[in-house]
N, C-alpha and C positions, 0 to 999 in steps of 0.2 A: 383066783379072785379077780384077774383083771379081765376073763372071760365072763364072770357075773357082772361085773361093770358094763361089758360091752352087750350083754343079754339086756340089763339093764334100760339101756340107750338105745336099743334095738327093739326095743316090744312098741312104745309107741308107733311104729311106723309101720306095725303090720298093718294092713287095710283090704287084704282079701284073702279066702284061703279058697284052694282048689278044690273043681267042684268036679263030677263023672262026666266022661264024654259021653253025648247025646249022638244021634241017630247020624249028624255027620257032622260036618267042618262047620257049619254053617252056624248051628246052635254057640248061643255064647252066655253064659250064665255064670254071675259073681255076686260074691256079697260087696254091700254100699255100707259100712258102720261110720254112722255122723254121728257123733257129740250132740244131748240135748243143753248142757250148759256153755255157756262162754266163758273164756278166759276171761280176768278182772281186768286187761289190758289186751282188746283185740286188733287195735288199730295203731299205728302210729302216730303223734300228732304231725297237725299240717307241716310246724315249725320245724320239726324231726330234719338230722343233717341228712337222712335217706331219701328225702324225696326231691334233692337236687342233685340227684344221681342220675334222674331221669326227665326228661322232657315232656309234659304232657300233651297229647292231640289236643290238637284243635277241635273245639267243638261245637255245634250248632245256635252257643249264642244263650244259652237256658241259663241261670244256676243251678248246676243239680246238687243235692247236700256229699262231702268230702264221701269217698269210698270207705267202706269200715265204721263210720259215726252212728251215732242210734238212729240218727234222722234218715240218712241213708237206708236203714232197714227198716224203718215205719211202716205199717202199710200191707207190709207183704206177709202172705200166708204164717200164722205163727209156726214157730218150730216145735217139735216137729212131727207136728201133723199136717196130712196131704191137700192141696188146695182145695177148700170146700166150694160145691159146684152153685151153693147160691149165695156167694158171698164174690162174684165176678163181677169184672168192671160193665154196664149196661154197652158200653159201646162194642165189647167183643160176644155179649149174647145178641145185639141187634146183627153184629155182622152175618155170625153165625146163624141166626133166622133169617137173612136177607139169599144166602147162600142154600141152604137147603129147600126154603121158597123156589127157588128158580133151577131146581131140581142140581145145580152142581156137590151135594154130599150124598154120595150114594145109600140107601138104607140097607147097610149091611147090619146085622145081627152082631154085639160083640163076642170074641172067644170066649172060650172058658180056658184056664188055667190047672192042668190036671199035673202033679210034683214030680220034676223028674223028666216032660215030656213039653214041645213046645205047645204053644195055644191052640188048641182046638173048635176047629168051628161046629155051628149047630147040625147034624144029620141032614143029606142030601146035598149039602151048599161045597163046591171043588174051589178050594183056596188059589189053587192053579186058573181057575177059569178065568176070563179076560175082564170079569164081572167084580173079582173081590180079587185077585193077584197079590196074594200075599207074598212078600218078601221074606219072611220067615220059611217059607215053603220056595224059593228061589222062584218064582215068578217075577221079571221084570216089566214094570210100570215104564211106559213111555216117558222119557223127562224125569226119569228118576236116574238119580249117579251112583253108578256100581264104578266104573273103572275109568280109567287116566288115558291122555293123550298117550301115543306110543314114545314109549320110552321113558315117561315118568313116572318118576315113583312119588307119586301124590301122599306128601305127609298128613297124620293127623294124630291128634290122642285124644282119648274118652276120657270121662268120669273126675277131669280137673275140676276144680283146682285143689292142690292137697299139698301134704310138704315134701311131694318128689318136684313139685311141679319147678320151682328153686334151679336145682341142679340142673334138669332138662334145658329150662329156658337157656340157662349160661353156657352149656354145651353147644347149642344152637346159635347162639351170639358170639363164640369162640371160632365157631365156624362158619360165621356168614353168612346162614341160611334161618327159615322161618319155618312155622308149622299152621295147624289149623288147630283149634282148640275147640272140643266140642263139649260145654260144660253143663255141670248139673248144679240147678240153682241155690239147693239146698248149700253145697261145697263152696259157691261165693260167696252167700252168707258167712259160714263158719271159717272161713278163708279168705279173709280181701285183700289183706297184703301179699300173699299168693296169687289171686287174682291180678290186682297190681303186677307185677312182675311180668306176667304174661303179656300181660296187653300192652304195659310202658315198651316193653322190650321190641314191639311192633308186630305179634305175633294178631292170629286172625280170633277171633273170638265168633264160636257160633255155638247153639241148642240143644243138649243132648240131656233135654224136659226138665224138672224141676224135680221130680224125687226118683226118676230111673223105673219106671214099673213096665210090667207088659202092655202096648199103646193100644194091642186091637182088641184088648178085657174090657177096656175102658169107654162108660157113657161118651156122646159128642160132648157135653160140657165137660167130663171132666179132662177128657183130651185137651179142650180150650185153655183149662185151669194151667195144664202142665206144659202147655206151649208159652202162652202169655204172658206168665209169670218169669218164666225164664227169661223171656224176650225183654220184659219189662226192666228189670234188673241189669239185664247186658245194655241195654237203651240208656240206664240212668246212671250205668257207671264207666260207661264211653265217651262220654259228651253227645248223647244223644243219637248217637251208631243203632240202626236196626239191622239184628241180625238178618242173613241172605238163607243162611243153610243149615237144618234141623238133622241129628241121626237119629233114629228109633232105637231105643235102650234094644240089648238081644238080636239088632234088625228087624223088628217086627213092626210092620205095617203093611196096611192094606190099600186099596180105593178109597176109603169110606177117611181113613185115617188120614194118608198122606192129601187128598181131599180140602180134609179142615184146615191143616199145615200152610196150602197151597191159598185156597179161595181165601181165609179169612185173614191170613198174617201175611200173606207172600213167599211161604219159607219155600224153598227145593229140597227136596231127599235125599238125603247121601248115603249107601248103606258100603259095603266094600267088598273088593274081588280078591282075597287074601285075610288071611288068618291068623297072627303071628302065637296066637291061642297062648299070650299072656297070661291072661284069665285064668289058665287051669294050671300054670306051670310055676311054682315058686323058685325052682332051679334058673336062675341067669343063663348058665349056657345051654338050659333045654330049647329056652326064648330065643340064643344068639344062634342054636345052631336051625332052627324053624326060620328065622329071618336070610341065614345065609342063603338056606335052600331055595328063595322069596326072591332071591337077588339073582339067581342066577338063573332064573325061568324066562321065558319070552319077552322081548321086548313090545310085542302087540297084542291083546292092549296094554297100555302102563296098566300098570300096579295101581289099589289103593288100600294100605294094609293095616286093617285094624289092630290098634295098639292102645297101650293105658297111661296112665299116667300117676295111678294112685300106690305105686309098690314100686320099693327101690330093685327089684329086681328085674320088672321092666323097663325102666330105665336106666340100670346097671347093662340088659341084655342092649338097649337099644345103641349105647353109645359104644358098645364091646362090638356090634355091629356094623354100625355106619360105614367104616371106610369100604366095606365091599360093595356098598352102593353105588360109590361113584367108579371102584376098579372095575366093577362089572357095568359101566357103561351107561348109568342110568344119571337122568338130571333128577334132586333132590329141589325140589319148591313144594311151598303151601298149596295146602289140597284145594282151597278157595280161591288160590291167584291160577290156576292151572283150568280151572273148568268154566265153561259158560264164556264171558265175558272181561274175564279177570277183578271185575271187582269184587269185592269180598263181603261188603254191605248192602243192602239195598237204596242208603239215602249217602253213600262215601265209597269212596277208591277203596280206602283198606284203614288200618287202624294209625295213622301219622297222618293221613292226606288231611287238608283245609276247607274241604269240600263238601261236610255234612250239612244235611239240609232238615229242615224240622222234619218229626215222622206224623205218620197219620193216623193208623189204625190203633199205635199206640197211645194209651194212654197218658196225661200229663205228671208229673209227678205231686203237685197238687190234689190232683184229685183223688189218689190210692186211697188216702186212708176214710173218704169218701165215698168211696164208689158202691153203687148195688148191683145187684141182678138183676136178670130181667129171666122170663120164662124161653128156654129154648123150645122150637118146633119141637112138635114128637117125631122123632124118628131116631130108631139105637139110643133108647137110654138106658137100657144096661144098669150094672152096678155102678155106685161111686165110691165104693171101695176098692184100693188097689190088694186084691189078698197076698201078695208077700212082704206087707209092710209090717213087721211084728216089734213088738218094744220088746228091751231087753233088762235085764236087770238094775232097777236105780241105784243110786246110793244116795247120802247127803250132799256131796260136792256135783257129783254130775251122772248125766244117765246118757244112753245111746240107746237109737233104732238100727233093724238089718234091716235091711230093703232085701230080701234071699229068694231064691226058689230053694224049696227044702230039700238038700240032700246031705250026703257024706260029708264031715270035716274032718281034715288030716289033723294030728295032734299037734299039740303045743309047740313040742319039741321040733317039729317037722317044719311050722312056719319060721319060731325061731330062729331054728340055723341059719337057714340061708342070708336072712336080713343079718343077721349076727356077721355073717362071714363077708357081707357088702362094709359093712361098718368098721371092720379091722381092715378091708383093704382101703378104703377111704385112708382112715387113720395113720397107715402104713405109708 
């Protein structure tokens, strides 16, 4: 009985199940299941004794509406369907025709999405070429971040904010170090006091698009859709912090992609030189013993090693591994304070500094639930469907979408367990 209790209390927290290895390390493919309803209490109030727990940044001066309030999510894309490309603020379609006017968005053709395999380009076109370099295909882009100074191991986690994100952050804060957080918008939505947490805790918040799809399938506008939005929301619930640094959902981006990132919003591309292939492993110690292996590899270049944040198994793997981080030699900082410049924002130091300055390209908060389109140039306009967005079964209380590439799922039983057996060692 007390096993069904803990099965019980363990099934909400599955958030991915493993998927087949693809053609190599590189490929990284998971399911994204968000909730179409909200809970009847998603936020805490202001007044709450929890939010003098933490100190909030300093911020640019704006009022923006509290994190988590309905005001706060006004505006932005309904849930949860995917940014519609003409329902974008006029100020990021003029950018983005200001930019391909002046020839900096290359006119690359978008992939196709064929199940099971990564994106494919159109016949004759070499994703390797210096022309369209896709990342997907390990080509590296000038000014684009695969790997860390020597000797660090450049932190990061994907796919937050969710309810591992909790435990992670206080692990982190137990130990005196930060991470980078690379979030998907739709999850800040349906998670802000998770959110919260992240960011009070002083951790870096950056881009990792707005509902998770393949970036080079995707028209220039609705790439815009899935960057902006994200940016906009991290903008309004920072004290007005613009994100520095974007990851590409699977690492898939191009020219043509990382491009739009660059000319119209400012973002830099992060993608990573390490694997910890979370993603496919529900077992904790398949994840701790992949990480050890991670820790004990060369120390030139650093490390920057893709990790998650949505399943307590890798975050169960991540903290089961840490201390060999630092025995085997390596310095542990945020992946955003370690690269470039150290700042972590483009308009602030980091997420505590006093230093935010208005942004620009961003739009006000005002004007969201205002804003139009404008017509982009033509060039890559592609589909504005992302095809692995599929709904899944409603009910009367609540429904949810996968965001998937379609393959294999392990059974019930399989995901079960392991979150089952985090949950009685918590407990224990």
């Amino acid at each position: 009985m007390f096993f069904l209790q803990i099965l019980f209390i363990a099934f909400p927290l599955i958030r991915a199940a493993a998927v087949p290895n693809l053609y190599d390390s590189h490929d990284h493919n998971h399911a994204h299941d968000v909730r179409q309803s909200l809970p009847n209490t998603w936020y805490q109030a202001r007044d709450h004794p929890v939010h003098k727990l933490f100190k909030r940044a300093p911020g640019d001066g704006i009022d923006y509406a509290p994190v988590g309030t309905p005001a706060w999510s006004a505006g932005f894309p309904p849930l949860p369907s995917i940014p519609s490309p003409s329902a974008l603020p006029a100020e990021w379609v003029n950018a983005l025709n200001a930019a391909v006017a002046a020839g900096k968005i290359p006119n690359i053709p978008p992939t196709t999405n064929v199940p099971n395999t990564n994106p494919v380009y159109q016949p004759g076109l070499n994703p390797n070429s210096p022309e369209i370099c896709s990342a997907t295909y390990r080509c590296r882009i000038p000014g684009d971040l695969w790997d860390s100074p020597t000797g660090v191991w450049a932190s990061s986690f994907d796919d937050g904010p969710s309810p591992s994100t909790p435990p992670l952050v206080q692990f982190l804060r137990t130990n005196n170090v930060s991470t980078t957080h690379f979030m998907i918008g739709v999850n800040i939505i349906y998670y802000p006091s998770q959110f919260l947490t992240a960011f009070d805790a002083g951790n870096d918040i950056a881009v990792h698009t707005w509902s998770h799809p393949y970036m080079t399938t995707l028209s220039n506008l609705d790439v815009l859709g899935q960057l902006g939005w994200t940016m906009q929301l991290i903008h309004n619930s920072t004290g007005g912090r613009v994100p520095r640094y974007w990851r590409p959902p699977y690492g898939d981006s191009d020219m043509r992609v990382r491009s739009i990132a660059k000319e119209v919003f400012g973002l830099d591309t992060v993608i990573w030189n390490q694997d910890s292939a979370d993603w496919s492993a529900p077992n904790p110690q398949v994840i701790q013993d992949n990480l050890a292996r991670i820790a004990t590899s060369p120390k030139t270049p650093g490390v920057m090693v893709l990790l998650h944040e949505i399943t307590p198994p890798s975050v169960t793997a991540f903290i089961g591994a840490f201390p060999l981080i630092a025995t085997n030699g390596w310095r542990f900082a945020s992946l955003a304070k370690v690269v470039n410049d150290g700042r972590t924002y483009q308009n602030a130091l980091d997420s505590s500094s006093n230093d935010v300055t208005v942004a620009n390209i961003i739009s006000s908060p005002s004007s969201l639930s205002s804003s139009t389109s404008s017509t982009a140039a033509p060039t890559s306009s592609g589909s504005g469907t992302v095809g692995n967005l599929a709904p899944s079964p409603t009910s009367s209380k609540s429904a949810s979408i996968t965001l998937r590439l379609d393959r294999q799922r392990q059974s019930i039983f399989s995901l079960l367990f392991p979150a089952a057996m985090c949950v009685i060692a918590v407990l224990s």
